[in-house]
C-alpha positions in Angstrom: 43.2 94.8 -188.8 41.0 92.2 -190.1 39.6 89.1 -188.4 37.6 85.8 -189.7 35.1 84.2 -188.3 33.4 80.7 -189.5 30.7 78.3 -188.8 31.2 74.8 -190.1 28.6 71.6 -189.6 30.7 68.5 -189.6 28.5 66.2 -190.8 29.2 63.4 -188.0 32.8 63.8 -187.5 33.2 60.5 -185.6 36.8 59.2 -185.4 36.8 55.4 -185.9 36.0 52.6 -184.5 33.2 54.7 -182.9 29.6 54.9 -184.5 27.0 57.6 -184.4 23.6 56.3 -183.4 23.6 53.2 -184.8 26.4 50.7 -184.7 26.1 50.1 -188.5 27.3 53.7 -189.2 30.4 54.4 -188.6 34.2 55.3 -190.8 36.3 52.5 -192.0 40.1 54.0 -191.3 40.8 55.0 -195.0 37.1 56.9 -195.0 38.1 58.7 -192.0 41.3 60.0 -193.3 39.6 61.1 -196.6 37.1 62.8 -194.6 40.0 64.1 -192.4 41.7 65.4 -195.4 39.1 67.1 -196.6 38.1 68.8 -193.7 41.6 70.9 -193.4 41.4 71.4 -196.7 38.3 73.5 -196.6 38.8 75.0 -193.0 42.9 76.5 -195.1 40.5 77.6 -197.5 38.2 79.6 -195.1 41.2 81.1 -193.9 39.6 81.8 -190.2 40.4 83.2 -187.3 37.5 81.7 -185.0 35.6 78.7 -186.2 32.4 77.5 -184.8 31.5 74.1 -185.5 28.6 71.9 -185.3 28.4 68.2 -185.1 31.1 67.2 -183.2 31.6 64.1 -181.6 35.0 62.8 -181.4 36.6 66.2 -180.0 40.3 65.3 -179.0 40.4 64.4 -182.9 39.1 67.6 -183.9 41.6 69.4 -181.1 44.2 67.8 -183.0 43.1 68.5 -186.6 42.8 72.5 -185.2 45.8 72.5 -183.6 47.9 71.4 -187.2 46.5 74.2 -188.9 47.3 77.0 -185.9 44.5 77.1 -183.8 46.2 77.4 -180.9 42.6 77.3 -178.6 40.0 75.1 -178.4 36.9 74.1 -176.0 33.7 72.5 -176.1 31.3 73.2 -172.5 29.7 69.3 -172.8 30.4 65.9 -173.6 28.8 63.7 -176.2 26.9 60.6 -174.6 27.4 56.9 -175.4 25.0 54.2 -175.7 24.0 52.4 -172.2 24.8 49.8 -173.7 27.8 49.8 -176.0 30.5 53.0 -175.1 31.5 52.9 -179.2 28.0 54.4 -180.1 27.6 57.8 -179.6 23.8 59.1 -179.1 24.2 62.8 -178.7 26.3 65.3 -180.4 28.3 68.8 -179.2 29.6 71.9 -180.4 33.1 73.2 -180.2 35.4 76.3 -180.7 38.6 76.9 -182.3 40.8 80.2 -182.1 43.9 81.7 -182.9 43.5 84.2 -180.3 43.3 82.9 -177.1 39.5 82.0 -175.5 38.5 83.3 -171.9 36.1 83.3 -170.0 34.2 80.2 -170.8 30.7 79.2 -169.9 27.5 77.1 -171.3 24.0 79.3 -171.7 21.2 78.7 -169.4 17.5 78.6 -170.1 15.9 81.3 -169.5 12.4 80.0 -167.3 10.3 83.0 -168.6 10.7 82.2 -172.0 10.1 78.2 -171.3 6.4 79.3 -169.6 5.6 81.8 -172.6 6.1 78.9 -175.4 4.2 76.3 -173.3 7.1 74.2 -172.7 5.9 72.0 -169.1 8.8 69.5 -169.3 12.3 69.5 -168.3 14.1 71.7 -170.3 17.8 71.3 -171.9 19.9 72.8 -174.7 19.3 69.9 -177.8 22.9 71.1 -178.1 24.9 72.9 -175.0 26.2 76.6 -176.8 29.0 78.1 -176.1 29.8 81.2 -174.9 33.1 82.3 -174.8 35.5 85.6 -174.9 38.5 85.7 -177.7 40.9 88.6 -177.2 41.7 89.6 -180.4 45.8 91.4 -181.1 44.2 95.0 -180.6 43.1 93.6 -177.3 39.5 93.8 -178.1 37.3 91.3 -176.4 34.2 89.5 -178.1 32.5 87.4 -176.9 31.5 84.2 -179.5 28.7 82.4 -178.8 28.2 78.6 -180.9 25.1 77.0 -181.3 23.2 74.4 -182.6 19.6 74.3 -182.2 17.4 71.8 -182.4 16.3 69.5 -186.0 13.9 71.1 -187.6 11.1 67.6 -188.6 10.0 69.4 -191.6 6.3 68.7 -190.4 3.5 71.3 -191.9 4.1 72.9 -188.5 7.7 73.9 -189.2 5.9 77.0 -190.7 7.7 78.8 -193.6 7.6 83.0 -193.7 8.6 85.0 -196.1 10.1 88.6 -195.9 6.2 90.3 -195.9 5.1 88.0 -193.1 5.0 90.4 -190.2 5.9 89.8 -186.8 2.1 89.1 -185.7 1.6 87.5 -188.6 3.8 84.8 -187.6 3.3 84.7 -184.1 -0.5 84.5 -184.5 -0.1 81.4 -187.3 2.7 79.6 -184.8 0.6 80.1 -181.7 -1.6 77.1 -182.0 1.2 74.5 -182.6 2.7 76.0 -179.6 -0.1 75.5 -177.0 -1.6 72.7 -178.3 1.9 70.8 -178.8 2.0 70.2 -182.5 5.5 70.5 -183.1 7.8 70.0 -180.4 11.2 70.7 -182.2 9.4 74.2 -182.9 8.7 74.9 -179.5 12.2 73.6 -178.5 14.3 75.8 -180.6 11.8 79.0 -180.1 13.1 78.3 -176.1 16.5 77.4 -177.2 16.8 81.1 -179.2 14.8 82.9 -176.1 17.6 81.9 -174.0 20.3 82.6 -176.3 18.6 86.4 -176.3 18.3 86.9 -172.8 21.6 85.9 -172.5 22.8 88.0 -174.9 20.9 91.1 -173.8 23.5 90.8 -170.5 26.4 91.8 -172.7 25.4 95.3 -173.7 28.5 97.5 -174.3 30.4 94.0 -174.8 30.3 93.1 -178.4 29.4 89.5 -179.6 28.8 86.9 -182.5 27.1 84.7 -183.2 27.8 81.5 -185.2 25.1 78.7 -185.9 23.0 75.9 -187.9 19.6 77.8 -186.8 17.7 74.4 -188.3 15.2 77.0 -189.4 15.1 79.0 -192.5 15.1 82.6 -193.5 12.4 84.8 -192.1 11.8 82.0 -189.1 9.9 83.2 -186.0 13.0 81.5 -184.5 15.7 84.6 -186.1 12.9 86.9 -184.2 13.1 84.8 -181.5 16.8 85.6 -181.5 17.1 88.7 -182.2 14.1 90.8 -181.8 12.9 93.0 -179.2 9.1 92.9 -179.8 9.4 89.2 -180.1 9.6 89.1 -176.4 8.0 92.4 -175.4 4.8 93.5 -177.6 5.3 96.9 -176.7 8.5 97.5 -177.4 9.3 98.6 -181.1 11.2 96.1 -183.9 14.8 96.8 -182.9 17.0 94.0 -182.8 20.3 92.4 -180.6 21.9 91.2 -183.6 22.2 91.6 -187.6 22.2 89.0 -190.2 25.9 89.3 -191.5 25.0 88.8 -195.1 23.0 91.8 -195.3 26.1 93.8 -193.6 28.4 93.4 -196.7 27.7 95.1 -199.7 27.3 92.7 -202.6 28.2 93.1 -206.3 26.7 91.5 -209.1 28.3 90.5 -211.9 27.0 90.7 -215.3 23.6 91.5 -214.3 20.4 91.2 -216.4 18.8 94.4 -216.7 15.1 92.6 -214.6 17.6 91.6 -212.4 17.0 93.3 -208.9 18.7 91.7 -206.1 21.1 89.0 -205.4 19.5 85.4 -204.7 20.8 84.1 -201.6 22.4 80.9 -201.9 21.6 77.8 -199.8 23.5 76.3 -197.2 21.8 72.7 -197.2 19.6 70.7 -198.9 16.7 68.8 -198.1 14.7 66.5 -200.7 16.2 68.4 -203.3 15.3 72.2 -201.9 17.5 74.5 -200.6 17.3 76.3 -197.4 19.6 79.0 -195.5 20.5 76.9 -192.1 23.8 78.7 -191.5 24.3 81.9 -190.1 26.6 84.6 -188.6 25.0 87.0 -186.7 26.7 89.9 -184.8 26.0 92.5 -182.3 25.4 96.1 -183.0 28.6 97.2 -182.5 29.7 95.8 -186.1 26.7 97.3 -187.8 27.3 99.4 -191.0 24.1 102.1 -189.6 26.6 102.2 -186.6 28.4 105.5 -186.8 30.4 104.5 -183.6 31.1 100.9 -184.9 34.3 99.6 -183.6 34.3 96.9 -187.3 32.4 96.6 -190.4 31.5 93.4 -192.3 34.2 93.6 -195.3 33.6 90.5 -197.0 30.8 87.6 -196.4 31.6 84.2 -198.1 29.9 80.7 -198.8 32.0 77.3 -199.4 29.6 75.5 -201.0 30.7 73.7 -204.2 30.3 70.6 -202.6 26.8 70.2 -201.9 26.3 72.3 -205.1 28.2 69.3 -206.9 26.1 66.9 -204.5 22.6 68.1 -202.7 22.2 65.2 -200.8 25.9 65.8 -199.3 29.0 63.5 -198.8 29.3 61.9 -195.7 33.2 62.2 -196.1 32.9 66.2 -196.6 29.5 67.3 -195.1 26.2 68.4 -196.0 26.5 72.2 -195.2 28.0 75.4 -197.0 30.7 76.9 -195.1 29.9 80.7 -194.0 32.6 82.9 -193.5 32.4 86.5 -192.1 35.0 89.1 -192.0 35.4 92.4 -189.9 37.9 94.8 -191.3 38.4 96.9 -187.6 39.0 100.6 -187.0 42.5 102.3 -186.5 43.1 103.3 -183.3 
């Protein structure tokens, strides 16, 4: 039995006459049903099972666009906010969750104090973006638990640090440490508290597997993946063993024609910015899917990006979006 699970970012999927931040900005009917279009187009051609999905504002219209293509489930755990002032401007954006299997056991994440007092963080705390976290009961009655998040904008500031895969774990935390007490970035500190939460809460599950899908707003080799994921991160004496595996790196890749100097794969972006691309979109999943997992109950048999769009267009359509899909398969055991 094989399963599918997506993340998709919307791109301010805002059912007219409504506007997103500013009143200016918002569909005209025959924009919205392009954009419509398009968006069940792609999500037939991801072919999921579970989609997370980011940017969501108007979410009866995204229930309804689910529901025509067989998700039978959907939730979100907040509500987007209006303007004081004018109720057709919306000034805050959620997540949501569709399924074909049916979702259980619904609940929002909560901050996790200890973390919020380690990353200097002295005002009130919230999610940028409430996550969900949520059970699907998959047809070999298998629950997982599927957590959605969206954490907070990354402001591209020379304190959005950038790592690279030699950057060591103290090496990173030692270089981040000063932004963090001496509030240089606050997005940086906000999503570092954001991810803390997310792994504490996460740590609760143990034997109960879990995914999760995400725009991390932080690139490859970000303190903010360690954050996540990482033992040592929040404990310097543990070793570097870690909650949850990048899903890319579960599925064995081929290349195709290969030039003989040609060693590994480059991993292909998920957004743009100024003309650069970065990995924002992720699937991460819990041991329990691992391929070093001898007692793995799935494996990762296929990993896929949806990106000819902001291939054909890095700046991104605002009637498709300006993410790559990601796509993740698990191919589960016989019983």
């Amino acid at each position: 039995m094989k399963i599918r699970v997506g993340t998709f970012n919307l791109f301010q999927f805002v059912e007219p006459p409504y506007s997103w931040y500013e009143k200016k900005d918002k569909f005209t009917q025959e924009q919205w049903i392009e954009k419509r279009a398009w968006i069940k187009n792609q999500i037939t051609s991801m072919n999921c099972d579970v989609i997370g999905f980011q940017e969501v504002f108007s979410q009866n219209a995204l229930k309804d666009l689910c529901k025509e293509l067989g998700f039978e489930y959907f939730i979100t755990v907040d509500t987007p906010k209006v303007h004081e002032k004018n109720e057709l401007i919306y000034v805050s954006t959620t997540v949501a969750l569709a399924s074909k299997y049916p979702i259980s056991n619904i609940k929002s994440v909560k901050k996790h104090t200890p973390s919020l007092k380690k990353h200097h963080f002295k005002s009130d705390f919230k999610f940028a973006r409430t996550p969900i976290k949520a059970d699907i009961t998959i047809p070999n009655k298998q629950d997982i638990t599927i957590y959605v998040c969206h954490l907070k904008s990354n402001r591209e500031n020379e304190f959005e640090y950038i790592f690279n895969e030699n950057h060591t774990l103290e090496e990173k935390n030692q270089q981040v440490q000063k932004a963090l007490k001496e509030n240089f970035s606050k997005s940086l500190k906000q999503r570092l508290c954001e991810a803390s939460s997310l792994f504490f809460d996460m740590k609760k599950q143990k034997d109960k597997p879990y995914i999760l899908v995400c725009d991390l707003n932080d690139r490859l080799h970000a303190l903010t993946i360690d954050a996540l994921s990482n033992n040592k991160y929040h404990d310097e004496t543990r070793k570097e063993t870690f909650i949850l595996k990048d899903a890319y790196y579960e599925h064995e890749r081929k290349i195709y024609n290969p030039h003989p100097e040609q060693k590994e794969i480059q991993r292909e972006a998920t957004s743009y910015f100024i003309g650069k691309g970065n990995v924002l979109d992720f699937i991460f999943i819990s041991n329990h899917f691992s391929k070093k997992n001898k007692n793995a109950i799935a494996k990762v048999s296929n990993y896929e990006l949806f990106n000819k769009h902001i291939e054909e267009n890095h700046a991104g359509s605002i009637l498709k979006s300006d993410h790559a899909q990601v796509v993740c398969e698990l191919n589960f055991k016989k019983d």
